[in-house]
Backbone as XML, in Angstrom:
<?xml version="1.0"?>
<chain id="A" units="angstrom">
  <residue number="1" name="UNK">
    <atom name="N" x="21.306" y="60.723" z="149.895"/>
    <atom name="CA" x="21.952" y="59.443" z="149.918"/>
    <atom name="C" x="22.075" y="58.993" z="151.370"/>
  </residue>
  <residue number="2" name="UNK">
    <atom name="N" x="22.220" y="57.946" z="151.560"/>
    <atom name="CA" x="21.686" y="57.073" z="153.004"/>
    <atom name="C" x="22.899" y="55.970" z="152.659"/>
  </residue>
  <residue number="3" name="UNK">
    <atom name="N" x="24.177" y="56.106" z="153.554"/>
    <atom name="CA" x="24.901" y="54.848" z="153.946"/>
    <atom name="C" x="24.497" y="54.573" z="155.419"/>
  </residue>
  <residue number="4" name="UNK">
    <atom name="N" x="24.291" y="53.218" z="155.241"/>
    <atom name="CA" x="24.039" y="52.259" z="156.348"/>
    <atom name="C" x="24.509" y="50.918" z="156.421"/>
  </residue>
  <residue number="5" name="UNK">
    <atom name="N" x="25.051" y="51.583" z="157.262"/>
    <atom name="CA" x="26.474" y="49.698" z="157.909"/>
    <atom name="C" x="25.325" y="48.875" z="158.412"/>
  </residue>
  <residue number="6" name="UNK">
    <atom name="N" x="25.746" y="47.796" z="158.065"/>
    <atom name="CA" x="25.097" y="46.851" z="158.679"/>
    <atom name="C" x="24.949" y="45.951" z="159.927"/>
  </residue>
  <residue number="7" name="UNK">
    <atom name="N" x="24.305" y="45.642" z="160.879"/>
    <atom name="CA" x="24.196" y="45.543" z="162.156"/>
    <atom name="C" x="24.423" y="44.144" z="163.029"/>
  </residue>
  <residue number="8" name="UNK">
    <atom name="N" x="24.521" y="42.896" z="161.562"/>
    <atom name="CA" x="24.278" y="41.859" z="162.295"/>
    <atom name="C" x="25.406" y="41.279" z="162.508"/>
  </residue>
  <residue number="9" name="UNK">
    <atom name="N" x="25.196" y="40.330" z="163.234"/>
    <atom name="CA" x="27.066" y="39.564" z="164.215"/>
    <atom name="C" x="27.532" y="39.203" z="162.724"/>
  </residue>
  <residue number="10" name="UNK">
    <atom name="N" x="28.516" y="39.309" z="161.931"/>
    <atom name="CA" x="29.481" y="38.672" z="161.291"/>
    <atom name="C" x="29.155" y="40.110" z="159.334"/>
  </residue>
  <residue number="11" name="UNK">
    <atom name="N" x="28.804" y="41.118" z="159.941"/>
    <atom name="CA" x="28.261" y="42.184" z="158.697"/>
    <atom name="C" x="28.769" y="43.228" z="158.768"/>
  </residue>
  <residue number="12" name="UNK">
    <atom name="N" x="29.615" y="43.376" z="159.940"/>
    <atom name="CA" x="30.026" y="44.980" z="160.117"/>
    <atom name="C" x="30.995" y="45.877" z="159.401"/>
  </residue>
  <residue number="13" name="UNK">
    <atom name="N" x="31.078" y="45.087" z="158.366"/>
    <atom name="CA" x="32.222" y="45.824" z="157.454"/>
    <atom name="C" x="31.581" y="45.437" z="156.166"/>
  </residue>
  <residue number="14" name="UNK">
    <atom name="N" x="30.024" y="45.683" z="155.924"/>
    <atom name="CA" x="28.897" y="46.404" z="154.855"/>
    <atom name="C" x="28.574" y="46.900" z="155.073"/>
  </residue>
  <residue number="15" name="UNK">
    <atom name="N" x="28.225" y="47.690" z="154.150"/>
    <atom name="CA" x="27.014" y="48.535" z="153.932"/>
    <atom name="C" x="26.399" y="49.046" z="153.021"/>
  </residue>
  <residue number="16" name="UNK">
    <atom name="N" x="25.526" y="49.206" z="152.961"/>
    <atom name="CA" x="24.155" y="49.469" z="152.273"/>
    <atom name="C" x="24.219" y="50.799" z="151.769"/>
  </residue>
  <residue number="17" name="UNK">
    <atom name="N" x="24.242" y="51.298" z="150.256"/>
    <atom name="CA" x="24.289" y="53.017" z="149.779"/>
    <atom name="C" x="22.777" y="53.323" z="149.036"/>
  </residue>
  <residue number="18" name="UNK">
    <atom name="N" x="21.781" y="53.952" z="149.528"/>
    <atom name="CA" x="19.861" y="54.006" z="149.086"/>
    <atom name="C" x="20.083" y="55.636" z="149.254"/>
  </residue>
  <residue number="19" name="UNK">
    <atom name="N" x="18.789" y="55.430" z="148.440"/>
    <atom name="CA" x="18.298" y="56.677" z="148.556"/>
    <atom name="C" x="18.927" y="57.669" z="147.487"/>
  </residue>
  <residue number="20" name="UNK">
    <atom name="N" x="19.691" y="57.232" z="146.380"/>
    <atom name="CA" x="20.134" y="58.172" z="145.471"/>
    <atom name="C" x="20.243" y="58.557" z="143.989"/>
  </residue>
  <residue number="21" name="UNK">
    <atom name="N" x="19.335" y="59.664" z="143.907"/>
    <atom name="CA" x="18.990" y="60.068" z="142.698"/>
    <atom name="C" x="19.425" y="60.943" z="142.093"/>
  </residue>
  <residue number="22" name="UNK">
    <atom name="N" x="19.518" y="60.761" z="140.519"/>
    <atom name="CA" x="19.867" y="62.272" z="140.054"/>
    <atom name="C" x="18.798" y="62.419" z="138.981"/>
  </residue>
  <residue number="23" name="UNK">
    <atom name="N" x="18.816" y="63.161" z="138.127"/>
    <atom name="CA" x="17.344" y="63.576" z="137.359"/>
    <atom name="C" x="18.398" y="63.635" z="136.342"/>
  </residue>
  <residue number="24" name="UNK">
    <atom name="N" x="19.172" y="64.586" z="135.639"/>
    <atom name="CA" x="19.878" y="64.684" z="134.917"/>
    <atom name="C" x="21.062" y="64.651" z="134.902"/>
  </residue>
  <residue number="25" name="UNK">
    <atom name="N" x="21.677" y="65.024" z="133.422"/>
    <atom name="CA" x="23.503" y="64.264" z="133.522"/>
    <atom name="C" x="23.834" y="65.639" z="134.298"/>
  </residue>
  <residue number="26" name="UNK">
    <atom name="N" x="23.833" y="66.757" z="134.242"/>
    <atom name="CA" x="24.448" y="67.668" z="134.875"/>
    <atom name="C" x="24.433" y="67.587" z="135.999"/>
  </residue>
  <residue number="27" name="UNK">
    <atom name="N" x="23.865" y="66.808" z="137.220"/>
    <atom name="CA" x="23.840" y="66.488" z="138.373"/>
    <atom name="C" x="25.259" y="65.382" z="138.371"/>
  </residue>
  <residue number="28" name="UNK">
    <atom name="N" x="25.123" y="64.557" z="137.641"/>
    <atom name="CA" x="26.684" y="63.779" z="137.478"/>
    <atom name="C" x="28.209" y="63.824" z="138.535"/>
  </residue>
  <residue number="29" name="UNK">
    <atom name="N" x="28.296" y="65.237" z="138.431"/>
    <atom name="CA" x="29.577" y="65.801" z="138.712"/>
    <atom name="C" x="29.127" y="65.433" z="140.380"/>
  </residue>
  <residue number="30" name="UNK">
    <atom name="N" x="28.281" y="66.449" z="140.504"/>
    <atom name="CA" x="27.761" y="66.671" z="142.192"/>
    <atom name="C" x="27.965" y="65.008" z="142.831"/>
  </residue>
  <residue number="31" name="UNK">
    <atom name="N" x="27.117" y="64.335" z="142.309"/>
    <atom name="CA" x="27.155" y="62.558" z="142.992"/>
    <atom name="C" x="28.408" y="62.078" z="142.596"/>
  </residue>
  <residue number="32" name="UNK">
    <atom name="N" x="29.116" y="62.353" z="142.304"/>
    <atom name="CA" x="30.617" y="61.821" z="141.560"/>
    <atom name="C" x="31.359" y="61.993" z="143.179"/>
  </residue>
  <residue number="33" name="UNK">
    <atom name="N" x="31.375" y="63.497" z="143.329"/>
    <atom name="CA" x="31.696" y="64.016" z="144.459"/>
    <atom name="C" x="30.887" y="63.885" z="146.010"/>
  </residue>
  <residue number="34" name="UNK">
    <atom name="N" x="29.569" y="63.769" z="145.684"/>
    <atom name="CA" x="29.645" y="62.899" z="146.506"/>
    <atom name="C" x="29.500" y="61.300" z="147.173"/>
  </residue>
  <residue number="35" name="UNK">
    <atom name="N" x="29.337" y="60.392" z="146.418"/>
    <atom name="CA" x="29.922" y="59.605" z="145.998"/>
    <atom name="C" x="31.720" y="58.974" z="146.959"/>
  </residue>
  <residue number="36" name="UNK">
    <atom name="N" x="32.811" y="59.896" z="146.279"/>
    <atom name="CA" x="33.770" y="60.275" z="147.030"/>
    <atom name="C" x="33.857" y="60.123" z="148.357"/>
  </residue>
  <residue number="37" name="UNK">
    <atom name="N" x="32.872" y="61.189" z="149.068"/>
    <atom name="CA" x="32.803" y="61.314" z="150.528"/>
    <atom name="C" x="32.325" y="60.278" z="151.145"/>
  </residue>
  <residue number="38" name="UNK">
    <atom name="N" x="31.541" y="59.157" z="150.676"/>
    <atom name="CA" x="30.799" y="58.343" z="150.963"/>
    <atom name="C" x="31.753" y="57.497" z="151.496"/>
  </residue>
  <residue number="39" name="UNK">
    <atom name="N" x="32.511" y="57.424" z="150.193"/>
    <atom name="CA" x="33.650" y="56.175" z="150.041"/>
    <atom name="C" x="34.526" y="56.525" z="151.144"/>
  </residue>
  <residue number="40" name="UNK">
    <atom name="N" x="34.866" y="57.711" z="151.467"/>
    <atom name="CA" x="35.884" y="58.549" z="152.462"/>
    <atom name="C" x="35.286" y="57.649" z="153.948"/>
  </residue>
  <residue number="41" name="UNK">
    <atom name="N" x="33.837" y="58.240" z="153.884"/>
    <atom name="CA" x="33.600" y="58.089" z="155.896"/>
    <atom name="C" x="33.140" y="56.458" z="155.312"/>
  </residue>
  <residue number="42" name="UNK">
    <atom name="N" x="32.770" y="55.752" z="154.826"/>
    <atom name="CA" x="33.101" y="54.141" z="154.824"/>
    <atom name="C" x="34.271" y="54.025" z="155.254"/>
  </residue>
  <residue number="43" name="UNK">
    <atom name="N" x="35.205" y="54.117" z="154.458"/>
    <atom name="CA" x="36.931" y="54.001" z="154.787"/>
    <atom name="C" x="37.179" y="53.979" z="156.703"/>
  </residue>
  <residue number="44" name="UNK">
    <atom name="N" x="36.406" y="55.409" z="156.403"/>
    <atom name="CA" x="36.813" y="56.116" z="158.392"/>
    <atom name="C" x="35.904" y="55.024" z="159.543"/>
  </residue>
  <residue number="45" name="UNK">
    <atom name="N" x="34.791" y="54.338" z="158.638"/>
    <atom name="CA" x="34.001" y="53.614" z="159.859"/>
    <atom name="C" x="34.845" y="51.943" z="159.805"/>
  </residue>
  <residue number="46" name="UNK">
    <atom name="N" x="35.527" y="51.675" z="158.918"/>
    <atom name="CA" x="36.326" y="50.296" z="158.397"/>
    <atom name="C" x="35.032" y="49.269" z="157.813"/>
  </residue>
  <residue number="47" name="UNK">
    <atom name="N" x="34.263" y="50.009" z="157.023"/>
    <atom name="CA" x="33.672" y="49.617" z="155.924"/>
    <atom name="C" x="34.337" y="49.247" z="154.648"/>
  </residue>
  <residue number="48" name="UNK">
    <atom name="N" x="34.292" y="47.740" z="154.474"/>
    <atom name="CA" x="34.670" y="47.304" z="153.057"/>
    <atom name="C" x="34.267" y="47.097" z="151.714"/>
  </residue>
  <residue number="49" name="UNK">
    <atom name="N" x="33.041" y="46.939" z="152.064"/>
    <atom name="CA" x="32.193" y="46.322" z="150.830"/>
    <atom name="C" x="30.935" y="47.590" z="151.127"/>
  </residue>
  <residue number="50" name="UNK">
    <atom name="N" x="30.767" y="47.954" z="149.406"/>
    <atom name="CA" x="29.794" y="49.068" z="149.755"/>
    <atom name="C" x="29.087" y="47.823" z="148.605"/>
  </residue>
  <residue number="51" name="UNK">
    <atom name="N" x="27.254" y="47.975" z="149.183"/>
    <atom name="CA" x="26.306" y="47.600" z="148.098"/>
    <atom name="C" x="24.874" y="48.333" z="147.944"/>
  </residue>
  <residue number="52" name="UNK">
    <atom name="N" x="24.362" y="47.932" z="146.181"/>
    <atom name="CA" x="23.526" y="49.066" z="146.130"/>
    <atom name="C" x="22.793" y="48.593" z="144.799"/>
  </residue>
  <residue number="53" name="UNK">
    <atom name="N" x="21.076" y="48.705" z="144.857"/>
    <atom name="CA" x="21.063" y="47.981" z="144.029"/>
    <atom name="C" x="20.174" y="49.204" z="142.820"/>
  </residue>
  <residue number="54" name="UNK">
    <atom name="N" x="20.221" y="48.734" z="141.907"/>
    <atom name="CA" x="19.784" y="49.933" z="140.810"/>
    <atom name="C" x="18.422" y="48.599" z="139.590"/>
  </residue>
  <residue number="55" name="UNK">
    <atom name="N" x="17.610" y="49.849" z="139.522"/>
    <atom name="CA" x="16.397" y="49.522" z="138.949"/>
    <atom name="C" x="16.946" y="48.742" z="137.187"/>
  </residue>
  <residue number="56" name="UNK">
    <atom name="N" x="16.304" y="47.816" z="136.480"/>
    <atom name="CA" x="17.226" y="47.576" z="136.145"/>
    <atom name="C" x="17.087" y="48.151" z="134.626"/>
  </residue>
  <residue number="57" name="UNK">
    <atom name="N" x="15.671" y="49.289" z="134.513"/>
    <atom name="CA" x="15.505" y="49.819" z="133.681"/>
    <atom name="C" x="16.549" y="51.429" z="133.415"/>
  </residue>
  <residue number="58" name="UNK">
    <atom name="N" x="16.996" y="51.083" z="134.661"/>
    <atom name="CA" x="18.065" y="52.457" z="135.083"/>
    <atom name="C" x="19.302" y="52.090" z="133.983"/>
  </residue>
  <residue number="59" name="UNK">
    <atom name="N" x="19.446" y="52.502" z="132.972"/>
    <atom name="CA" x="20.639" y="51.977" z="132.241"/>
    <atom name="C" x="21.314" y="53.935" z="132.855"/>
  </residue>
  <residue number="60" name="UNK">
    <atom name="N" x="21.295" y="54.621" z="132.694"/>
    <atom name="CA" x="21.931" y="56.134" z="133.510"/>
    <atom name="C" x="23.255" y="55.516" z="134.659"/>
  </residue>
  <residue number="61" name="UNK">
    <atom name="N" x="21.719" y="54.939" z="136.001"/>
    <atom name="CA" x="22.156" y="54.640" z="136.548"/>
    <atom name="C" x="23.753" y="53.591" z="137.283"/>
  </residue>
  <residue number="62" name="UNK">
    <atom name="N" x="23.074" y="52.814" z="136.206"/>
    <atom name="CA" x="24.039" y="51.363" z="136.144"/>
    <atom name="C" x="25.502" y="51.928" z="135.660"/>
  </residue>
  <residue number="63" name="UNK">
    <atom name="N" x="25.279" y="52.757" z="134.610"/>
    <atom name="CA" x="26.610" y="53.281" z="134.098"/>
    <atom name="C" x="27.311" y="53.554" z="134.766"/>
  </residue>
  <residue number="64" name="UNK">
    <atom name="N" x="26.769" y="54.832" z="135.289"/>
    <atom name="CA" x="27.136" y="55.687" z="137.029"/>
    <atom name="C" x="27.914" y="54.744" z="137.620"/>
  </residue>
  <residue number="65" name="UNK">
    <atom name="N" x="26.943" y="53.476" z="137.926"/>
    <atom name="CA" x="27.909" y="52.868" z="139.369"/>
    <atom name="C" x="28.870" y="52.392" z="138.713"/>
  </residue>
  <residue number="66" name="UNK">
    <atom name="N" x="29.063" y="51.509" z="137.381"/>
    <atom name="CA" x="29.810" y="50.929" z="136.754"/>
    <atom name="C" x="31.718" y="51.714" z="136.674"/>
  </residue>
  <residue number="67" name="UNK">
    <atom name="N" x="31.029" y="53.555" z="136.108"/>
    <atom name="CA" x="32.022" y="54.044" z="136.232"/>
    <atom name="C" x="33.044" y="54.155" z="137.187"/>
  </residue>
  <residue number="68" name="UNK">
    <atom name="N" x="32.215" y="54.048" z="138.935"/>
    <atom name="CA" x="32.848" y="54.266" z="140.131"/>
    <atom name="C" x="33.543" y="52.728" z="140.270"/>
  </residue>
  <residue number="69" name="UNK">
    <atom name="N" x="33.324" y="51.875" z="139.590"/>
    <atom name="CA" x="33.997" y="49.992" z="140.461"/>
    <atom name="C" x="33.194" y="49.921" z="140.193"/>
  </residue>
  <residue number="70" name="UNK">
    <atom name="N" x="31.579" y="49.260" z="140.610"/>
    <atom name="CA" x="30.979" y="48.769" z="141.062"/>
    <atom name="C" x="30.703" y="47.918" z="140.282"/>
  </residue>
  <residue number="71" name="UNK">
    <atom name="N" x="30.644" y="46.189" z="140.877"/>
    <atom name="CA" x="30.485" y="45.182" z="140.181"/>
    <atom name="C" x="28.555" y="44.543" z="140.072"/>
  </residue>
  <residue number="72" name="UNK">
    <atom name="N" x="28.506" y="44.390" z="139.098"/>
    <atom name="CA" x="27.014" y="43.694" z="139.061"/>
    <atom name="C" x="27.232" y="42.324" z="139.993"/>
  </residue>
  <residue number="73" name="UNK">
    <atom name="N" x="26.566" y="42.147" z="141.295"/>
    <atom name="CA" x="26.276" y="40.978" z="142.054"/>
    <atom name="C" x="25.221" y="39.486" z="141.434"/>
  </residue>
  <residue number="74" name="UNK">
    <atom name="N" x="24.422" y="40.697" z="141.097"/>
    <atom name="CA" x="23.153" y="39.483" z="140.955"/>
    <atom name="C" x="21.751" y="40.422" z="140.405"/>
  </residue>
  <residue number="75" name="UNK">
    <atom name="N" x="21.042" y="39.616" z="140.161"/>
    <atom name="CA" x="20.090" y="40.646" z="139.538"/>
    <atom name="C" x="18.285" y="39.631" z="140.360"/>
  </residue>
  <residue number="76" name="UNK">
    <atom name="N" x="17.768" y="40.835" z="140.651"/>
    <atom name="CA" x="16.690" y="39.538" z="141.730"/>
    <atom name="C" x="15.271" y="40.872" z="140.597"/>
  </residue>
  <residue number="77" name="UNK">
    <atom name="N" x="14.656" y="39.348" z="140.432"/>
    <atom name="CA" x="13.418" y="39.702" z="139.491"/>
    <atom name="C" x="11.940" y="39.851" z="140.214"/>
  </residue>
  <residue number="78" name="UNK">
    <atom name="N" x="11.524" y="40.937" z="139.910"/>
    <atom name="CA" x="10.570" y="41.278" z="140.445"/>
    <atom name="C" x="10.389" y="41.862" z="142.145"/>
  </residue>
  <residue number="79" name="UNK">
    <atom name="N" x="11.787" y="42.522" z="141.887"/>
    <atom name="CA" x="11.948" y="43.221" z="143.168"/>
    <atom name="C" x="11.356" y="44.008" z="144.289"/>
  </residue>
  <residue number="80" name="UNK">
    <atom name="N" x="10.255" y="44.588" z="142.965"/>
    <atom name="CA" x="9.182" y="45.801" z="143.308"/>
    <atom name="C" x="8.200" y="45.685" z="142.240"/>
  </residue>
  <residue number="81" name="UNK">
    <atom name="N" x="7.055" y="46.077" z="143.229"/>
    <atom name="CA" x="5.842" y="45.981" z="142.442"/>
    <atom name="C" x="4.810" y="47.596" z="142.549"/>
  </residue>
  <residue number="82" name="UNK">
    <atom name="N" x="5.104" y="48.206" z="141.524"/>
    <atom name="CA" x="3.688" y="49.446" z="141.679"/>
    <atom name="C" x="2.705" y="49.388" z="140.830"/>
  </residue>
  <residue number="83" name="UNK">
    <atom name="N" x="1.670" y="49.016" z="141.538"/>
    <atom name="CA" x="0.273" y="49.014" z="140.594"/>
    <atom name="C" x="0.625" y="47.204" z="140.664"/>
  </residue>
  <residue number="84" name="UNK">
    <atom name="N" x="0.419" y="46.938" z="139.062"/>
    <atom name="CA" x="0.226" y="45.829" z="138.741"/>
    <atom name="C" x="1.289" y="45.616" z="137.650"/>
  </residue>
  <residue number="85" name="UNK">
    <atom name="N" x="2.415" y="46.713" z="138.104"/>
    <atom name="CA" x="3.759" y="46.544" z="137.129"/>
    <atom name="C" x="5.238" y="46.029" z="138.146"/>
  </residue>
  <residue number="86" name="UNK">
    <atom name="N" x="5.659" y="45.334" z="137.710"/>
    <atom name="CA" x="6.866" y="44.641" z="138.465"/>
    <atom name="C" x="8.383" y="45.405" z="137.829"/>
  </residue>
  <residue number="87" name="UNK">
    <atom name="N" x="9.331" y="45.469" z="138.922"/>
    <atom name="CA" x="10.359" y="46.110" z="138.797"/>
    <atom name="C" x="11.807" y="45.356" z="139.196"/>
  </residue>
  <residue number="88" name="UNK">
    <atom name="N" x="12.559" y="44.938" z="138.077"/>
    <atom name="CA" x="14.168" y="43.794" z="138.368"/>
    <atom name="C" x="14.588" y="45.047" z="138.939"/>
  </residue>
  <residue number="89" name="UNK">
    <atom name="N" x="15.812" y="44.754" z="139.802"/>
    <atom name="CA" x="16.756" y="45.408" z="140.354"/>
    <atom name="C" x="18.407" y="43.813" z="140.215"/>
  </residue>
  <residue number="90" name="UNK">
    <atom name="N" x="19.410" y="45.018" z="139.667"/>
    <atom name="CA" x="20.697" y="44.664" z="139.529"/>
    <atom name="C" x="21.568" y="45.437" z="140.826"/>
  </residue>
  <residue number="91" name="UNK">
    <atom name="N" x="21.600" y="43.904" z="141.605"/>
    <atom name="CA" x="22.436" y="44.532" z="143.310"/>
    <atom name="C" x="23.545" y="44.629" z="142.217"/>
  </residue>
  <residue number="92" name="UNK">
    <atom name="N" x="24.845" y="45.740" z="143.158"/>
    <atom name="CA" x="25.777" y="46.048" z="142.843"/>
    <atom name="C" x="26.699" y="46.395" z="144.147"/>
  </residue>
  <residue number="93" name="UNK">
    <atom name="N" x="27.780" y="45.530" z="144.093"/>
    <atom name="CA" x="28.853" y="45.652" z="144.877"/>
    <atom name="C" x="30.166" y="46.676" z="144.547"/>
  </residue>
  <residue number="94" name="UNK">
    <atom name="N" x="31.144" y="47.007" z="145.651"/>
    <atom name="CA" x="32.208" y="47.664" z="145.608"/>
    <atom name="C" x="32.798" y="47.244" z="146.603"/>
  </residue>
  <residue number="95" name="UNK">
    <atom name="N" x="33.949" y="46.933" z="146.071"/>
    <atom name="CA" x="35.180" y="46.523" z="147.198"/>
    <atom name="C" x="35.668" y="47.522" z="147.615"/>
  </residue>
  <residue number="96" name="UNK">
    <atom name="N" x="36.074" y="48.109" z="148.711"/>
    <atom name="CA" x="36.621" y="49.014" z="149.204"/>
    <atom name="C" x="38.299" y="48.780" z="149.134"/>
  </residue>
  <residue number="97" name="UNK">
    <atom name="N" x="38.184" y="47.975" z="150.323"/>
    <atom name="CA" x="39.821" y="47.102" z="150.362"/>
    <atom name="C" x="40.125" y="46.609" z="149.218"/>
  </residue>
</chain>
């Protein structure tokens, strides 16, 4: 997992949560926890808004964030393309504060 605050004049209290997978539900617990820590050193950097966007065939996924807060933002179509197959992604926000 990859948090990354964001850099530009008037953004510094986002950031960006990539890079995170689990394969199965028994992994659950582990990203739950860490997850947690994430939310912890956001807190410690005065990060407010965590965002993150999930594939939108990811119904696992979506749950996941759903369970932690996380609000559906917006949903942008045709986000990703492999091959000659296209991929929606549902951004997802969290208020910290």
């Amino acid at each position: 997992m990859t948090l990354r605050q964001l850099k530009q004049v008037g953004t510094s209290h986002k950031a960006m949560l990539e890079n995170l997978f689990f394969l199965d539900k028994k992994d659950e617990t582990t990203l739950q926890d860490l997850m947690k820590a994430a939310l912890d050193h956001a807190k410690s950097r005065n990060i407010e808004k965590l965002m993150t966007c999930v594939t939108s065939n990811n119904i696992t996924g979506k749950i996941f964030f759903s369970t932690l807060g996380f609000e559906t933002l917006g949903l942008e179509a045709k986000s990703s393309k492999i091959g000659d197959e296209y991929f929606d992604v549902h951004w997802l926000l969290y208020d910290i504060v």
